[in-house]
C-alpha positions as CSV (number, residue, x, y, z in Angstrom):
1,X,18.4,5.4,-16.3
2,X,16.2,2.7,-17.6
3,X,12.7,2.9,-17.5
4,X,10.7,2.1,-14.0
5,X,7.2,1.3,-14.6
6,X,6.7,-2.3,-16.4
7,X,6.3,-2.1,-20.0
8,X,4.0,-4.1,-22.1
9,X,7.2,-5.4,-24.3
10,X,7.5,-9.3,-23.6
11,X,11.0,-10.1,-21.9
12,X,13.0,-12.8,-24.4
13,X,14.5,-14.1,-22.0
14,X,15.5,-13.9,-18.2
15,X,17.2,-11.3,-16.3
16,X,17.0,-9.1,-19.6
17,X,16.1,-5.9,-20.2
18,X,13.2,-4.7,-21.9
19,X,11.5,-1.9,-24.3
20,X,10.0,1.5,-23.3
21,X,6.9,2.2,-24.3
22,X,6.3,6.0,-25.1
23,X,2.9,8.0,-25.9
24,X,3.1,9.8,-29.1
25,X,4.2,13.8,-29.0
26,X,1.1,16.0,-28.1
27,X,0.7,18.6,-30.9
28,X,1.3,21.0,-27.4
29,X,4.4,21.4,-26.3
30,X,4.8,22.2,-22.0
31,X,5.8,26.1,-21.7
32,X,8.2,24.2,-19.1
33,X,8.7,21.0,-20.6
34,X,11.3,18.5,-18.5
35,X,14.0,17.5,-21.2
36,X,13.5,13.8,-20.7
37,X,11.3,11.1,-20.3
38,X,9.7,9.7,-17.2
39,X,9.4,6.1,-16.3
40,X,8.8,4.5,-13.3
41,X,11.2,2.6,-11.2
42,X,10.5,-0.9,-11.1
43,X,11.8,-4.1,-12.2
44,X,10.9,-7.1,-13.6
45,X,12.0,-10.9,-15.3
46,X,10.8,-13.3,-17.6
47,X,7.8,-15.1,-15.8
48,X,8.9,-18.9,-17.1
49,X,9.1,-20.0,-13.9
50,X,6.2,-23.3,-13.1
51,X,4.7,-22.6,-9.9
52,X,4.3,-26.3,-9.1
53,X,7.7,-26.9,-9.6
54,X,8.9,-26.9,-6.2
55,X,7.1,-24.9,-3.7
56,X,5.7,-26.2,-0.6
57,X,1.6,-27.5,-0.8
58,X,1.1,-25.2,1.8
59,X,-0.6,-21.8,1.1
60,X,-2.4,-19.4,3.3
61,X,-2.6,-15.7,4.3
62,X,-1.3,-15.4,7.9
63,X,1.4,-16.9,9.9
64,X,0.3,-18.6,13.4
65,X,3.9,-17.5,15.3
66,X,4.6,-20.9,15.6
67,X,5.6,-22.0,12.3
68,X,2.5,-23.2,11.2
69,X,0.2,-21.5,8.3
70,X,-3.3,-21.0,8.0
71,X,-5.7,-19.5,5.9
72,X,-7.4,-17.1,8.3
73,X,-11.5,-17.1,7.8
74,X,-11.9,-13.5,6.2
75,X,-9.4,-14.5,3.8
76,X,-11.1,-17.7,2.6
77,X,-14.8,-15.8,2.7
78,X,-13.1,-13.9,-0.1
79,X,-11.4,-16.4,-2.0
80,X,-15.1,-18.3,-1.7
81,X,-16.4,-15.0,-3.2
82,X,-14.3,-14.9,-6.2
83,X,-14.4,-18.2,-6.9
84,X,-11.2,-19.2,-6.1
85,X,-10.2,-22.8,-5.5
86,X,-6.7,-22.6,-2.6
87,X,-5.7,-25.8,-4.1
88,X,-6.0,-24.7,-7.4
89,X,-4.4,-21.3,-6.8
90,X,-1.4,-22.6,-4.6
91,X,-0.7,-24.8,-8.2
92,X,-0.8,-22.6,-10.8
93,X,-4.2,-20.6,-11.0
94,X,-2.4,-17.7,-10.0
95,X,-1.0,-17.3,-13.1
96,X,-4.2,-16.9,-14.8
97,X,-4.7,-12.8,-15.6
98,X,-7.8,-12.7,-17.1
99,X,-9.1,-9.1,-17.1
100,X,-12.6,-10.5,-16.1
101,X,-11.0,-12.1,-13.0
102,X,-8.2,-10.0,-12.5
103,X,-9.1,-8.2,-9.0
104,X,-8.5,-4.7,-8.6
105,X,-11.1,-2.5,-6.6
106,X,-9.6,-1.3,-3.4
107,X,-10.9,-4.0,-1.1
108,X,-10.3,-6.9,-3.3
109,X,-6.5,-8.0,-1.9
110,X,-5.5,-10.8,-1.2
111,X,-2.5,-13.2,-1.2
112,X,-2.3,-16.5,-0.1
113,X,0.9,-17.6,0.8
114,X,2.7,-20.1,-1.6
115,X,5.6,-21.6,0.7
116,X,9.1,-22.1,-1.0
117,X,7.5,-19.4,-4.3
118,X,10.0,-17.3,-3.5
119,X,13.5,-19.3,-4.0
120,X,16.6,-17.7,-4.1
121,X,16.8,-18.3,-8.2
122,X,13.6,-16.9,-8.2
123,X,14.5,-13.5,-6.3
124,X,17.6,-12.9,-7.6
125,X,16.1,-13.2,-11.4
126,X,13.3,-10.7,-10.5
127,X,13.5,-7.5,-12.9
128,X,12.4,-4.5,-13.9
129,X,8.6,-4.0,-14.9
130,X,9.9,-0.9,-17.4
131,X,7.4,1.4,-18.7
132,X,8.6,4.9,-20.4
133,X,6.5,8.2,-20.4
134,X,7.4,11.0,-23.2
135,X,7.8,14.2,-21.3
136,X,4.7,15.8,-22.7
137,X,2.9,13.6,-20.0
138,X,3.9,16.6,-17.4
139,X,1.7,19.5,-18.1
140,X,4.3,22.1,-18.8
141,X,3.2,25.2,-15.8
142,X,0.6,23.5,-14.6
143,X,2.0,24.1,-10.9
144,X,5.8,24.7,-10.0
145,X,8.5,22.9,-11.5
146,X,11.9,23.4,-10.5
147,X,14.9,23.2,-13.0
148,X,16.4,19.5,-13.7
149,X,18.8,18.5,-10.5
150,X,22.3,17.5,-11.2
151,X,22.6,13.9,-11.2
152,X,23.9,12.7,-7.9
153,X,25.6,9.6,-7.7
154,X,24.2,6.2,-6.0
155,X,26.7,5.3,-3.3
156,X,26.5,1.4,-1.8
157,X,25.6,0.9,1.2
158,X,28.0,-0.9,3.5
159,X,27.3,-4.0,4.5
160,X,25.9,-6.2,6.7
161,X,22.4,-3.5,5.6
162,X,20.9,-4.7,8.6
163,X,23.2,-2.5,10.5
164,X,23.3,0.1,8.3
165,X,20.2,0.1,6.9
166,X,17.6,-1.9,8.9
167,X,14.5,-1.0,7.6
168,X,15.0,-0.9,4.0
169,X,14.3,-4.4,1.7
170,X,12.9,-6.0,-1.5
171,X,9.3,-6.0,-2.6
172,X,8.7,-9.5,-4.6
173,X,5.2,-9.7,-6.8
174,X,3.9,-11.7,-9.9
175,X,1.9,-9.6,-12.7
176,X,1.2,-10.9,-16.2
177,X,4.4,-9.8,-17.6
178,X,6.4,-11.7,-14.9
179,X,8.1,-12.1,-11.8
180,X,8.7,-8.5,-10.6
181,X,11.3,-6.6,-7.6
182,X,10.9,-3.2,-6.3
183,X,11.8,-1.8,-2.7
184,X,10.4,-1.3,0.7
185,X,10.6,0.9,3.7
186,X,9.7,-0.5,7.6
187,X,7.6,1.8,9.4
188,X,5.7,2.1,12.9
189,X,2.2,1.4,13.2
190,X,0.7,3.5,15.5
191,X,-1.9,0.7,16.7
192,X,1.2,-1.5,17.5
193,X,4.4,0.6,18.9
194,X,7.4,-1.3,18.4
195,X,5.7,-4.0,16.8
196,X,5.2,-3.0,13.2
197,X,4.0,-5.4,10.8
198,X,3.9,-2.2,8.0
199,X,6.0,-2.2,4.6
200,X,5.6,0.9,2.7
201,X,6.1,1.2,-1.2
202,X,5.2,2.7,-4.3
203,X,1.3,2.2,-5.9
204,X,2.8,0.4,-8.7
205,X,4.3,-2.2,-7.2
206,X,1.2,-3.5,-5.6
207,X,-1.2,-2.4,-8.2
208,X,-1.5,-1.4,-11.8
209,X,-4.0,1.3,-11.6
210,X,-6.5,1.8,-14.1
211,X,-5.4,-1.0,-16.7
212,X,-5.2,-3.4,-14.2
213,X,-5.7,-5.2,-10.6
214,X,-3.4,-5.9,-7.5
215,X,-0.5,-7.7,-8.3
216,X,0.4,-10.9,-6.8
217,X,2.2,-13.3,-4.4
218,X,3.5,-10.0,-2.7
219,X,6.3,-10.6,-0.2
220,X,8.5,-8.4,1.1
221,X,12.1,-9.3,2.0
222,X,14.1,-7.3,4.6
223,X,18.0,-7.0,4.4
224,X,18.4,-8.7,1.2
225,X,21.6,-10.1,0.5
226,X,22.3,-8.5,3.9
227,X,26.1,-9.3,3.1
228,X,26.2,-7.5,-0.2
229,X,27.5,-10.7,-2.3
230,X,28.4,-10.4,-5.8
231,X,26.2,-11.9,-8.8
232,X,28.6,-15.1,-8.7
233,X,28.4,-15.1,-5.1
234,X,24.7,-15.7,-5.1
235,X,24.5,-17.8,-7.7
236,X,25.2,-20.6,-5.0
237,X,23.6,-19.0,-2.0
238,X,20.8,-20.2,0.2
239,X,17.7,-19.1,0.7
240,X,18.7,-18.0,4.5
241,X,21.7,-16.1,3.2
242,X,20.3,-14.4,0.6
243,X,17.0,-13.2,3.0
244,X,18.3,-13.7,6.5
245,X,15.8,-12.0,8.2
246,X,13.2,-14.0,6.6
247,X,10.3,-13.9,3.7
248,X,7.1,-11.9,4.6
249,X,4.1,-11.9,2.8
250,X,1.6,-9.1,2.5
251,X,-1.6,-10.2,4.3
252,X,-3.1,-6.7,3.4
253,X,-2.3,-4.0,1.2
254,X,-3.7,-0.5,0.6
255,X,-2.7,2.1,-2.4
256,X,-4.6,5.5,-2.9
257,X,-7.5,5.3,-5.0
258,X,-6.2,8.0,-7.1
259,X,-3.5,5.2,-8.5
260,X,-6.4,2.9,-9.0
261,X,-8.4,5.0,-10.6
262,X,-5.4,7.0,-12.5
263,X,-2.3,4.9,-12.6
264,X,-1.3,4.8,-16.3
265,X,0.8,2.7,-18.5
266,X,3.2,5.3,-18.6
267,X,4.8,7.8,-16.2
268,X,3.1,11.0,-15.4
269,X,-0.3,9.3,-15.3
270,X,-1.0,9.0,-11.0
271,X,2.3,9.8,-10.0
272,X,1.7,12.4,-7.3
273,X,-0.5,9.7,-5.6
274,X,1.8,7.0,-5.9
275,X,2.6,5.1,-2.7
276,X,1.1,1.9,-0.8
277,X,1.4,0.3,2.4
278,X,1.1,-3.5,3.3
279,X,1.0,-5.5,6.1
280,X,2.6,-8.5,6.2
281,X,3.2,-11.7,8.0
282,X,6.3,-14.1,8.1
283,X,6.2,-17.2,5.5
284,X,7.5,-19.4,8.4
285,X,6.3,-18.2,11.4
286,X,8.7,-15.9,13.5
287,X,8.5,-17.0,17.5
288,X,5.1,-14.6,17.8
289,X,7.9,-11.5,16.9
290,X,6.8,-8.8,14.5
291,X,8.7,-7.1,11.6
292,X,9.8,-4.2,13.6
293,X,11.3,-6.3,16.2
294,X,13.3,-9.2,14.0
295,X,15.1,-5.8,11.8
296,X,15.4,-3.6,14.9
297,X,13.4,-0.6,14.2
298,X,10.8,1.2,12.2
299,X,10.6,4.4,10.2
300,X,8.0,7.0,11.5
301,X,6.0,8.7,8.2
302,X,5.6,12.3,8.4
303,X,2.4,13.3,6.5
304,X,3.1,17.0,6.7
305,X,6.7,17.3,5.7
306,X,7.7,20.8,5.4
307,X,8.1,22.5,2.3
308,X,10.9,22.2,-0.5
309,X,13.0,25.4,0.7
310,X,13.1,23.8,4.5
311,X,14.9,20.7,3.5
312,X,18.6,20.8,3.8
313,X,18.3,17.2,2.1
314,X,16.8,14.1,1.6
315,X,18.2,10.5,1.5
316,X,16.9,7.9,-0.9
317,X,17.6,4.5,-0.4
318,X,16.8,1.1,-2.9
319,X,18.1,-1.4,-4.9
320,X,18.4,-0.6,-8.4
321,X,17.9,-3.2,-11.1
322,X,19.0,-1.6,-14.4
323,X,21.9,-1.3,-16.1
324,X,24.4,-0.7,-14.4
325,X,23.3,-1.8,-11.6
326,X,22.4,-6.1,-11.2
327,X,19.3,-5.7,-8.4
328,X,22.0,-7.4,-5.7
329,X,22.9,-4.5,-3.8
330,X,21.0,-1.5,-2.2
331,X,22.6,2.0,-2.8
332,X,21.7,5.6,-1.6
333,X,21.2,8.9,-3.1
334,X,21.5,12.3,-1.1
335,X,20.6,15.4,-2.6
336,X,18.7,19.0,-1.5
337,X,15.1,18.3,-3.4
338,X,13.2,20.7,-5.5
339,X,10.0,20.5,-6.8
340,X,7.9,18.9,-10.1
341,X,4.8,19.5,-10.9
342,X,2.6,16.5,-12.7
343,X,-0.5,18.8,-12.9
344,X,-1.3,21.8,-11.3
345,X,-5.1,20.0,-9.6
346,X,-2.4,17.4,-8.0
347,X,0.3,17.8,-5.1
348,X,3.5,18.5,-6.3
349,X,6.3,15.9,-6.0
350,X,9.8,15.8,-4.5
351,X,12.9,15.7,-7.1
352,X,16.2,14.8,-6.7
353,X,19.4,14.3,-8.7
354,X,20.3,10.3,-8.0
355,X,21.5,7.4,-10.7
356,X,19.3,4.7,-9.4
357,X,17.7,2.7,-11.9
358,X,14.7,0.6,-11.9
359,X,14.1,-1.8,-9.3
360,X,14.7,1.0,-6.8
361,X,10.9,2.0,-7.0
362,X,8.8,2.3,-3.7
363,X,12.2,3.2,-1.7
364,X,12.2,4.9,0.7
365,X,13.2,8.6,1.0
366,X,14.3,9.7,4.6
367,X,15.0,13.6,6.0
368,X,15.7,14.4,9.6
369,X,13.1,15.0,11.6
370,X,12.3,18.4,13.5
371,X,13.5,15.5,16.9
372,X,16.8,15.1,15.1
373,X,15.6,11.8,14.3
374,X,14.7,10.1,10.4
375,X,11.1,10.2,9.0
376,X,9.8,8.8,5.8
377,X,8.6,11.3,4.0
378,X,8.4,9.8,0.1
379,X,9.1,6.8,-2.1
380,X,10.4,6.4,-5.4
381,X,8.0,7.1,-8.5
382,X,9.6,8.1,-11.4
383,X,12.7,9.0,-13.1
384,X,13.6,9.6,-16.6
385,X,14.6,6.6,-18.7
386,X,18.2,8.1,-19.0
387,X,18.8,8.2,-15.5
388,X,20.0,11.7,-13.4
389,X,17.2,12.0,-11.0
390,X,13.9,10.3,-9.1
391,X,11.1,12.1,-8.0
392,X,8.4,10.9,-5.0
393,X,5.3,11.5,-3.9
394,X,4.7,14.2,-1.0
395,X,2.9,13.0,1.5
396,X,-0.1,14.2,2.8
397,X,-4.1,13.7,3.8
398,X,-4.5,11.1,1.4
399,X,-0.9,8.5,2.1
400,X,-2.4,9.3,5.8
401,X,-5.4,7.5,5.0
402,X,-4.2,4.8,3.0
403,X,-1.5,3.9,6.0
404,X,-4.5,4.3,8.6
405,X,-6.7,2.2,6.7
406,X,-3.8,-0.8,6.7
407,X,-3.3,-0.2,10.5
408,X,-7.0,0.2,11.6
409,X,-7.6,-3.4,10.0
410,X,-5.3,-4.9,12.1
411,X,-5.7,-3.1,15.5
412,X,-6.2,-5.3,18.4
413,X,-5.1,-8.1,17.1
């Protein structure tokens, strides 16, 4: 499996992969050392693309319901703040990641919409941000670590997803090494039932922890490629084919401060407190209908999932970007988890055997409730860089108050 997390190693040219970056050998070896590297699983592309090339001169934060865009108030106080011209952004400035003005405490997000940014060449050429971690990132028996899983292989969904797979999309972003995929989940938002506007995803797709500030031009694209067409296919598809249920862009975003304060430039680093939620809002208005209702459903989170024995199994779900896989298609894993241990002061993370590649980061991973029903109980993290298994966050206290936090700010509205 290639690596997950972006590297620093420049792409040469789109679509292409790049080079793991790996911490030199501690002079310690783990009592129970994993026999592979980690990496985490996203993807990303060569960011040549000019951001006044083609896309609309509108840009804004929020969707009116009636087509229209406009840059709600709270959002402009804070471009205002950091000194950020709308005009200047929509046209380029974006593109500018100086660390000095590189945003990245926990209330600094925000995300103007850029209409037309997200083309279909643009999406389908998003890759994977790879970064590799050298196993003596895990802290050996620090905690419990189960033996390696079998590898389990992905399966495709069948198409159309939306009927198979409503809730599960694309997460699109910009950060300084490029134009960057992962996946999402739908879920409920308990301040609006049946009407979520949530997205949940991995911490490093929104965010890139302590080296680093939010990401950008976040949008999150349900059902993509709903029909499952090939490569050639899409190289002549439209925009409404390739996301037929519409672009939605994040309007508020929330990862654990953990990431911020820990998320590392390779693997291990953050890990067991890597997931994020978002809220988002549709690029071209959507009728006054939320998320939940134009995919059909929702995903409830369970934030006190039982333990690792009590799972019969766990389905994760995503769209791998790295070889084999192209990013086109959204596949599934099944396997019983077991546990890995990061450190022993940290919760310890879900594993499970899977061939998945990057790009499927921040996808969703789905058990049967104890009402017979799914819940989302992790996301994608990590994996080793020659593929076999992912592991996923548990969720607990902490995911609960990042996802309350993202539907608190939006209640009664």
């Amino acid at each position: 499996m290639r690596s997950i997390r972006p590297s620093s190693t420049d792409r040469q040219g789109r679509g292409r992969g790049r080079g793991i970056r790996t911490r030199r050998a501690s002079t310690s070896l783990a009592a129970v050392a994993l026999a592979s590297a980690l990496a985490l699983t996203a993807t990303a592309c060569n960011g040549d693309d000019q951001a006044d090339g083609n896309p609309s001169a509108s840009a804004a934060a929020a969707g009116t319901g009636d087509g229209k865009i406009k840059i709600p108030d709270d959002v402009r106080q804070k471009l205002k703040e950091h000194g950020i011209d709308i005009d200047k952004w929509k046209n380029g400035a974006w593109k500018d990641w100086n660390r000095k003005d590189w945003l990245r405490e926990a209330n600094d997000f925000i995300n103007p919409i850029i209409k037309g940014l997200w083309d279909p060449d643009r999406m389908r050429h998003a890759g994977d941000p790879d970064k590799g971690v050298h196993d003596n990132d895990i802290s050996g028996d620090q905690g419990v670590t189960d033996p390696t899983p079998q590898p389990v292989k992905a399966r495709q969904v069948t198409a159309p997803y939306h009927a198979n797979a409503a809730t599960s999309g694309k997460v699109f972003f910009d950060s300084p090494e490029g134009h960057m995929v992962c996946s999402g989940t739908v879920v409920e938002d308990p301040a609006h039932p049946g009407k979520s506007n949530l997205v949940w995803t991995a911490g490093h797709c929104v965010h890139a922890g302590k080296s680093g500030g939010w990401y950008r031009n976040l949008a999150f694209v349900p059902s993509y490629n709903n029909a499952a067409q090939s490569v050639d296919q899409l190289q002549h598809a439209s925009r409404e084919q390739i996301a037929p249920y519409g672009v939605w862009w994040a309007d508020a975003a929330q990862t654990s401060q953990q990431w911020i304060d820990k998320g590392g430039e390779t693997g291990g680093d953050g890990a067991p407190y890597d997931f994020a939620v978002i809220h988002v809002t549709p690029e071209q208005g959507n009728g006054g209908k939320s998320l939940e209702e134009t995919v059909g459903g929702a995903l409830p989170v369970d934030f006190d999932a039982p333990a690792v024995p009590k799972v019969r199994d766990m389905t994760a779900s995503g769209y791998p970007a790295a070889a084999p896989y192209d990013g086109q298609l959204l596949y599934q894993c099944a396997d019983k988890p077991g546990r890995l241990s990061m450190n022993q002061a940290d919760p310890t993370m879900y594993r499970i055997g899977c061939t998945m590649t990057g790009g499927a980061s921040g996808g969703g991973w789905v058990e049967t409730g104890s009402d017979g029903k799914p819940e989302l109980v992790s996301n994608t993290s990590i994996g080793p860089v020659t593929s076999g298994w992912l592991a996923g966050p548990r969720f607990g206290d902490v995911a609960k108050g990042v996802y309350k936090s993202v539907s608190d700010k939006f209640a009664g509205r």
